[in-house]
LOKOL-759056 format. One record per residue (C-alpha): x, y, z. Coordinates in nm, 4 decimals. Last residue first. Layout:
<recs>
       c1       c2       c3
        X        Y        Z
...
</recs>
This chain:
<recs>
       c1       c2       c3
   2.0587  -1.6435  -2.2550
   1.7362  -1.6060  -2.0590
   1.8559  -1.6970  -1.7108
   2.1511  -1.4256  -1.7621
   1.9130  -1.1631  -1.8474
   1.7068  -1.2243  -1.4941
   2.0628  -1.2703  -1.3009
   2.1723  -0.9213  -1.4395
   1.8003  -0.7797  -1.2590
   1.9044  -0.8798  -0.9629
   2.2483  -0.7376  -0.9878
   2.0535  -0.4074  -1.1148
   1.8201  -0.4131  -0.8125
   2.0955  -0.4739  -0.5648
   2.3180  -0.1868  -0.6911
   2.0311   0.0990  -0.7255
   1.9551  -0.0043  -0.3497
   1.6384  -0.2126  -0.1946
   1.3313  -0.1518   0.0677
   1.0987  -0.4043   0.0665
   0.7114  -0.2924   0.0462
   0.6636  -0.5291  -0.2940
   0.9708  -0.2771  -0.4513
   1.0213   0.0625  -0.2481
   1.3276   0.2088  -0.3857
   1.6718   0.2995  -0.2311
   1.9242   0.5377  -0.3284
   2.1531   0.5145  -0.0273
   2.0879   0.3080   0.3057
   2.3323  -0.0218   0.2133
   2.2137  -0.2966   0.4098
   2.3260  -0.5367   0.1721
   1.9940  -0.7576   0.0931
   1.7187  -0.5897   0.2478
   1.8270  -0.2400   0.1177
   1.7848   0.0241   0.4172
   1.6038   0.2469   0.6447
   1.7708   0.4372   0.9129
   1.7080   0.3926   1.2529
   1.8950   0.6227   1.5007
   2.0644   0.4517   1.7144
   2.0511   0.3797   2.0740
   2.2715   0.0777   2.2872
   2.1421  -0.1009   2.6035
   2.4847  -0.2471   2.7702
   2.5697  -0.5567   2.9515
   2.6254  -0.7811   2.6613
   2.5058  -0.5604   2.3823
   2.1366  -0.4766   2.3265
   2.0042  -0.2956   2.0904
   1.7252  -0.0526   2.0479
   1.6357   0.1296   1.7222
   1.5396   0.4902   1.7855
   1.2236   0.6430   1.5354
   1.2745   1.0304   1.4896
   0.9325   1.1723   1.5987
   1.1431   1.5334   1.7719
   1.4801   1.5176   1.5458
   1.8026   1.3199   1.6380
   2.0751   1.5361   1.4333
   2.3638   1.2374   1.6394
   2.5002   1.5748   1.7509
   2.1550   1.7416   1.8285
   1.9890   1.4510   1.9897
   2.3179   1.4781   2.1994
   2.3356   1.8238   2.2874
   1.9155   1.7787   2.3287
   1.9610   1.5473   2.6433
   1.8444   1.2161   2.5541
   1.5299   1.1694   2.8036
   1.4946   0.8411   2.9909
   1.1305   0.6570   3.0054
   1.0122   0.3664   3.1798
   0.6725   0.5427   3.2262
   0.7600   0.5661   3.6203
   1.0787   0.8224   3.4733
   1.4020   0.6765   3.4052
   1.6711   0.8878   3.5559
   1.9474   1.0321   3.3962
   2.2824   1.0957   3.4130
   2.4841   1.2910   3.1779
   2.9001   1.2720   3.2040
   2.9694   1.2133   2.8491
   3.1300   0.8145   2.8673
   3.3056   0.7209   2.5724
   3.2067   0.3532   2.4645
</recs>
């Protein structure tokens, strides 16, 4: 972990601000959801991204049953259909 030098305090709401050079580099927008994580020691923040239930791939995904899944899932899903049939 590379340490930038910015302290901050948590507030009584249990809240820390991300100062905006950082929002900015990491292109952290105002509403952006933040996944939290926990490492040994350490609380870690990411951005969340969506992405495919099976590879975790976060390119070219479609909605199918409210799961999120890529191109390359779906069509080696859909080779194991035509492959039952033969």
């Amino acid at each position: 972990m590379k340490s930038t030098g910015i302290i901050r305090r948590v507030d009584e709401l249990g809240r820390v601000v991300i100062p905006i050079e950082i929002r900015n580099q990491f292109d952290i927008l105002e509403k952006d959801p933040i996944e939290i994580y926990v490492e040994g020691s350490s609380i870690i923040l990411k951005k969340f991204e969506s992405n495919c239930i099976f590879c975790g791939s976060t390119k070219d995904l479609s909605s199918y049953h409210d799961k999120l899944i890529c191109k390359d899932c779906a069509k080696k899903i859909g080779n194991l259909d035509s492959k039952k049939e033969k």
